[in-house]
N, C-alpha and C positions, 0 to 999 in steps of 0.2 A: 461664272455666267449664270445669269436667273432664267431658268427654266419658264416655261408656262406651264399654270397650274392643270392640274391632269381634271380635275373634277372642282364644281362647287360645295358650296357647305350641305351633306346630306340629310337629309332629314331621317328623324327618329323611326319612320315607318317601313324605309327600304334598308335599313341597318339589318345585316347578318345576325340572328342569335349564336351566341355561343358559350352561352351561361354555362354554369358547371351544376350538375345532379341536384335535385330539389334537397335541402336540408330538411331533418327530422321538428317537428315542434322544438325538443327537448336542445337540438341541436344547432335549433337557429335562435333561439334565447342564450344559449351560454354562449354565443360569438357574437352577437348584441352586445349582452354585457359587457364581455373583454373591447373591443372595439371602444363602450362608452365610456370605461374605465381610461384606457388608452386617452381620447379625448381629454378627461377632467386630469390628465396629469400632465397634458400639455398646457391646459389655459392655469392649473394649477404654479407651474411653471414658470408664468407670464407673470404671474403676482407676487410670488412670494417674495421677492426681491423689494416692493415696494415700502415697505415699513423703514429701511434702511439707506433710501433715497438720498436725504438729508443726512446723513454719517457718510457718507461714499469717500469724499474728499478726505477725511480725518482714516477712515479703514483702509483709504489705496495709495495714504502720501501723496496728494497730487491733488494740483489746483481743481476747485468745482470744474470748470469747463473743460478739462480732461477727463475728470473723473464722470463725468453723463455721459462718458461714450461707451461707458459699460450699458448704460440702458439703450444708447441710440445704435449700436451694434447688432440688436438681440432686435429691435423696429427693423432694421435694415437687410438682416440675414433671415428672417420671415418677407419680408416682401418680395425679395430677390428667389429663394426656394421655394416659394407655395406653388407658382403658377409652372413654373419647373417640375416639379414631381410631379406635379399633374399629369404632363405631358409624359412624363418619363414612366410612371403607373398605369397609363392605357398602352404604352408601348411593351411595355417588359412587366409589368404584374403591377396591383397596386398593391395587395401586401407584401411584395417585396420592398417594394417603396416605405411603408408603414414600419415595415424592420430597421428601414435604412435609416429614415430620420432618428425615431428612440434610438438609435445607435450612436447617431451623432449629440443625441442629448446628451446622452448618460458621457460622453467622453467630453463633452463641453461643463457639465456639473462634476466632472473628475476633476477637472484642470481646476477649477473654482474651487473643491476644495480644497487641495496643497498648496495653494496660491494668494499671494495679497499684492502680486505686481500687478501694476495696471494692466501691461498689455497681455501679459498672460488673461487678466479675468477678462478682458474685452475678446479674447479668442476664444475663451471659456460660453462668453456671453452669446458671443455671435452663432457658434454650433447649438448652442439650445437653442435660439431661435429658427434653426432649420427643421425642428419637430412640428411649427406649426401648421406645414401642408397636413399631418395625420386627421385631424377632422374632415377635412372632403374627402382626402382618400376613405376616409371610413364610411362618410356617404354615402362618396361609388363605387365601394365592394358589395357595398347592402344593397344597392338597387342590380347588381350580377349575382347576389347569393339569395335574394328572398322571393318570394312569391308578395305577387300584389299586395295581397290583404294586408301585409304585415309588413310591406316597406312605407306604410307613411309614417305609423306610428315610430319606428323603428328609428328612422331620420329624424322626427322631433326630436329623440332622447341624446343624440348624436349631437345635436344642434344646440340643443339643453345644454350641454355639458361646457360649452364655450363659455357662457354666462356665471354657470354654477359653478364650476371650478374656478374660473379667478374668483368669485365672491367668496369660497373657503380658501384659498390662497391668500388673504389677506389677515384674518385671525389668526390663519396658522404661520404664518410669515411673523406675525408680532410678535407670537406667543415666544417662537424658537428663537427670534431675537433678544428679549427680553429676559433668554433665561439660559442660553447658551451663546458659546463664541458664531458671529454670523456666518463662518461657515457652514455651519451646521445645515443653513439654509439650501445649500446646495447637494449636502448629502441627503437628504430628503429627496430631492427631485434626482437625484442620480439612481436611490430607492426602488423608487415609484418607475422611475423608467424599464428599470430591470425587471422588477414584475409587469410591466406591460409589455417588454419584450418577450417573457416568457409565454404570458396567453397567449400575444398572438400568432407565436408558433405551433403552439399545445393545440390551440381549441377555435384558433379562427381558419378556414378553409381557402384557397385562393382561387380566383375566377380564369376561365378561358378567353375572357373576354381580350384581346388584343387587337388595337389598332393597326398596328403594321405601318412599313414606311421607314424613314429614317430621322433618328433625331440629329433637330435644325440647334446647331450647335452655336455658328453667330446670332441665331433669332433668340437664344437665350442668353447670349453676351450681351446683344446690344438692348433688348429689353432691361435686362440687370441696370446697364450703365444710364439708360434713362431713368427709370425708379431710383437710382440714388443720386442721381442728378435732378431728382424732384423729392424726393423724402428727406434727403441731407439740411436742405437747406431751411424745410418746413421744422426739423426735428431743432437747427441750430440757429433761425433767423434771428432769435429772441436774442441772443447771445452776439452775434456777430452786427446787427440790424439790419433792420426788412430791406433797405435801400441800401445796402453796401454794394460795392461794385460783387462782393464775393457770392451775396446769397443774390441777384438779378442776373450774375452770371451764370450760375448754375441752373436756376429756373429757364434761363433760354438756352442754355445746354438740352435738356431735356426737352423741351419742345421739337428740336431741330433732330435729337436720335430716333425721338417716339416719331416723329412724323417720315425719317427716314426706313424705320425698323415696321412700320404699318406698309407702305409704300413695299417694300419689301416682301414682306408676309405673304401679301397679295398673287405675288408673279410666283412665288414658287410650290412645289408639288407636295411639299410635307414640310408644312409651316410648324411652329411652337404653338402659337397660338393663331385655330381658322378663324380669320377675323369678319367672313362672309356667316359664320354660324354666330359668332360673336352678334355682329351687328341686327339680328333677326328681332322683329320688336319685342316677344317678350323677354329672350334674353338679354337685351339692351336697357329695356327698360326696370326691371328684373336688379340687374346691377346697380342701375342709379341710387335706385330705390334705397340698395345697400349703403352707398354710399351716405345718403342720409341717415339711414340707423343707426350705423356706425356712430357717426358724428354727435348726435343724438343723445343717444345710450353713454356714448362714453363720458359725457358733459355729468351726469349722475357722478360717477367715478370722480371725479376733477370738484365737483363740487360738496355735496352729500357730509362726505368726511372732514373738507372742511368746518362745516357746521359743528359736527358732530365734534370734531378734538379744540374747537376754538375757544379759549377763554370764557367764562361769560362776561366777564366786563367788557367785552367786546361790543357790545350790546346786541350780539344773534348767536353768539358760541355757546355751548352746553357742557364744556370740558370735560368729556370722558376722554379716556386712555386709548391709544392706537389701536390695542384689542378690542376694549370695549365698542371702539366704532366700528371695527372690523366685522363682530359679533353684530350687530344691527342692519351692517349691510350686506349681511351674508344671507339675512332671512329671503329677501329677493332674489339669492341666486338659487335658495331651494326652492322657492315658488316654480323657479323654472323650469326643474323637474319635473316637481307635480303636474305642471299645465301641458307636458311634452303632449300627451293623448289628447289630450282636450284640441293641440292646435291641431294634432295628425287629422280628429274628428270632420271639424268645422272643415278643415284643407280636401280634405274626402267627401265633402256634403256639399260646398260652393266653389271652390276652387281656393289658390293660394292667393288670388288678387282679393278677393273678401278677408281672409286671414292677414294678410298684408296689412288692409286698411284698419282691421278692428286695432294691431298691435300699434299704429302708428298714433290712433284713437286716444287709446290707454295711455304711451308712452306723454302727449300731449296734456292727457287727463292729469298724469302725474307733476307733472311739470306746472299746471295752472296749482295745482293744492296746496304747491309749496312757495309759488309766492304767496301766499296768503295765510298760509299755516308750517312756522318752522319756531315755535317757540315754545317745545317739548319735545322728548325724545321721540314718541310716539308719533309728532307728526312726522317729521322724517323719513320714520320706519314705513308709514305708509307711504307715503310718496314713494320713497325708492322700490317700495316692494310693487306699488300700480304701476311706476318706469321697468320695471326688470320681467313684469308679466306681461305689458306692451312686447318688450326688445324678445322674452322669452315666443310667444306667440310668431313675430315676425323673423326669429331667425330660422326655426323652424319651417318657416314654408316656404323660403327661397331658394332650396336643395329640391324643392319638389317645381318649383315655376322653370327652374333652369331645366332638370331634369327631361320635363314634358316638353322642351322644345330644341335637344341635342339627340346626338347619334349616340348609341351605348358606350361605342369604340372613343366615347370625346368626355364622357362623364366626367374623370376626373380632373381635366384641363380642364375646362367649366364651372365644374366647383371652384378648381383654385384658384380662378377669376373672377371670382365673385367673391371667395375670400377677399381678397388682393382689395378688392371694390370696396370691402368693409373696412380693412387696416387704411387704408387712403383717408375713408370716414372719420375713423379715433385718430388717424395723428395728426390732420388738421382742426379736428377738434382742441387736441393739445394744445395748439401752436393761437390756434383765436381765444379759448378759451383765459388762458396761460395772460394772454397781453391785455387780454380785460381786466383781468383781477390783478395783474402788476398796475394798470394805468390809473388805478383806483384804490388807493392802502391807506390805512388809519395806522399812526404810529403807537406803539406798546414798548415802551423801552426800549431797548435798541433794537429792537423788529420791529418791521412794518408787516401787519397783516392785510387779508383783501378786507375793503369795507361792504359793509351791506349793502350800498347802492350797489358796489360791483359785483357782487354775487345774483341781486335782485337781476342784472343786467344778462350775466351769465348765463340766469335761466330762461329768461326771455328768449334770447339766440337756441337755444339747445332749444326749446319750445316752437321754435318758427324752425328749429329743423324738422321736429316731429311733423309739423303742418307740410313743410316738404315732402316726406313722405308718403304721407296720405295724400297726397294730388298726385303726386309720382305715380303710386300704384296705384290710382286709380283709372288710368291710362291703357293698365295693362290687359291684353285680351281676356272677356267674361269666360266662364266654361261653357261652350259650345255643348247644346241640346241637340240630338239627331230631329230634324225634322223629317215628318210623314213623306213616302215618295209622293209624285202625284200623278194619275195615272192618263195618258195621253187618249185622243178620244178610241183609235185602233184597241190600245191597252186595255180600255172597258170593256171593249165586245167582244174582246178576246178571254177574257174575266168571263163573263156573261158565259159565253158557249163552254167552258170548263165548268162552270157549277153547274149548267144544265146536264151535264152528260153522267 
């Protein structure tokens, strides 16, 4: 039976504190770190596998279109677990949550490594991508462990890490391809999981913060079953075609759970996700926002390297080596490090809807330089590194928009809806991007590669998403100034007879 909800969505100012003891300077830097460390080994994670793309079929015995489901597992098991541990980390700890995912990494990069069966690696595949909730949950332990001052900057760095880490995931994905069996690949990320298992039991502190309530166990079933009944079909249209009975039927599949599973949420007393807080405009719009960066941001990724490995007789390729393009477009994922305080700054001086706009700006900036300049390495290098200090800038201060308009107890269900908001972003990017540059190919011997119109086209779309952006969060509420009380005419003369006396 559905319940009536006991309460609407509460706002951030009548929320119980129940933070845990102020940490030391010394001691809220060293679980920073592990937490950002944490982070770059999950987007690190996400990448590494890319160099390897193109051999999948030949390394797994198994037709291409079997063999993507090692990638489109790892898409689908992050979509499905982000918004889920959310919920699960305001109810029962979010670093226990944070333990739980790198757990399932490192057992998912174990399977991967003794493994060359497909569905072995595709179960390998899918458990790493349940590590992707770690970045929001790192978000919202920092906003239960820090002191004001030092949770904006703090979430930049956290938010950095998304960007920065896949951009070294990709050099280093080559490298270890290129000079080891690809295995290897996976012990790496099995590695790295295990020392960030370690920190964040050593050196990161866990919060009081708890939701309470009971977790909604169909609301996370049937959320699941519409996200892959909408992600499947985007991740395989190209393959199966946009208008098959199988990929229109799936899309109205999901239509009909999400609109069932919303309907739902609503009447009962301890939703997955409160979709009454959900819907508040700046988290509403907040999310959109994401949605277009995603889409955005990820269009560099999908294009960039192109350029950079394609032939020159192509007439727009530069033919460096998978590393060497790696290594160029990895400069923009450290940019995004560096710029973390700069967004926390600007985020702390005007709010996160100014920060929003400036990264949406940049990302826009970057995208007009390179139609017009990609016939050397170095224009590239800029363009992606002006797109990755855009996307750095804006990922950064939508952990702070969200933040500012949730209950404490709902943080980390929040973030990973707004994660969620972002992946929607990049794999529809995938999926339009993918069908422009197929519907557009110059032939090179028995390849066909994309042609310059289609690339030119490419960036176009990724450009008018940026513009999306920047109208989206321009929308979003300015930072309210306190204004002066004013004082009633009683009020004055009441004033009046206190200074005289």
């Amino acid at each position: 039976m559905i319940r009536a909800a006991r309460r609407p969505g509460r706002s951030p100012s009548t929320e119980r504190s129940a933070v845990a003891s102020p940490l030391s300077p010394r001691r809220s830097n060293i679980a920073i770190g592990a937490l950002a460390f944490c982070g770059m080994v999950v987007a690190v994670m996400f990448t590494l596998m890319v160099p390897i793309i193109p051999e999948l079929p030949r390394l797994l015995s198994a037709p291409a279109e079997d063999a993507s489901w090692a990638i489109t597992a790892t898409l689908l098991s992050s979509a499905v677990f982000t918004p889920v541990s959310g919920r699960l980390g305001d109810m029962y700890g979010k670093r226990r949550m944070i333990l739980i995912s790198l757990s399932l990494m490192v057992a998912g990069s174990a399977i991967c490594v003794v493994s060359s069966s497909l569905p072995l690696v595709v179960l390998g595949r899918a458990l790493q991508g349940c590590a992707v909730g770690v970045i929001p949950l790192g978000i919202s332990i920092m906003r239960d462990l820090l002191p004001a001052e030092r949770l904006g900057s703090a979430m930049a760095l956290m938010s950095a890490t998304m960007g920065a880490g896949g951009a070294a995931g990709l050099p280093l994905g080559a490298l270890v391809a290129q000079y080891a069996d690809w295995h290897m690949l996976f012990l790496v990320s099995a590695g790295m999981g295990v020392v960030g298992l370690a920190l964040t039991l050593t050196v990161v502190p866990d919060s009081r913060v708890r939701a309470g309530g009971r977790f909604d166990i169909l609301g996370a079933a049937g959320l699941s079953a519409g996200l892959v009944c909408f992600l499947l079909p985007i991740s395989k249209g190209s393959g199966w075609g946009w208008t098959s009975p199988l990929t229109l039927g799936l899309f109205a599949a999901s239509a009909v759970i999400l609109l069932v599973w919303g309907f739902v949420q609503l009447r009962i007393a301890d939703p997955l996700v409160d979709l009454r807080t959900t819907a508040r405009s700046q988290v509403l719009i907040t999310n959109l926002t994401s949605i277009a960066f995603g889409f955005s941001m990820f269009g560099m990724s999908l294009v960039f390297p192109l350029v950079l490995q394609a032939p020159a007789d192509t007439g727009y390729g530069l033919g460096l080596s998978l590393f060497e393009a790696g290594l160029c477009m990895a400069v923009g994922g450290a940019l995004m490090i560096v710029l973390s305080p700069v967004s926390a700054r600007i985020t702390g001086a005007y709010g996160p809807k100014v920060t929003l706009m400036i990264g949406a700006l940049l990302m826009l900036a970057g995208y007009g330089s390179a139609l017009f300049l990609m016939d050397e390495i170095w224009h590239v290098v800029l363009a992606a590194t002006i797109v990755s200090s855009g996307a750095g800038l804006g990922y950064a201060a939508m952990p702070a928009s969200i933040m500012g308009a949730v209950p404490t107890s709902e943080t980390a269900a929040a973030n990973g809806i707004n994660a969620l908001m972002r992946a929607i972003g990049t794999s529809t990017a995938s999926a339009v991007i993918s069908a422009v540059l197929a519907a557009a190919t110059v032939q090179r011997g028995a390849s066909a590669l994309p042609s310059q119109n289609g690339l030119q086209l490419a960036l176009i779309i990724t450009a008018a998403s940026a513009t999306a952006a920047m109208i989206i969060a321009a929308v979003l509420p300015g930072r309210r100034r306190p204004k002066p009380a004013r004082l009633r005419p009683g009020d004055r003369t009441e004033a009046v007879r206190d200074l005289s006396r």
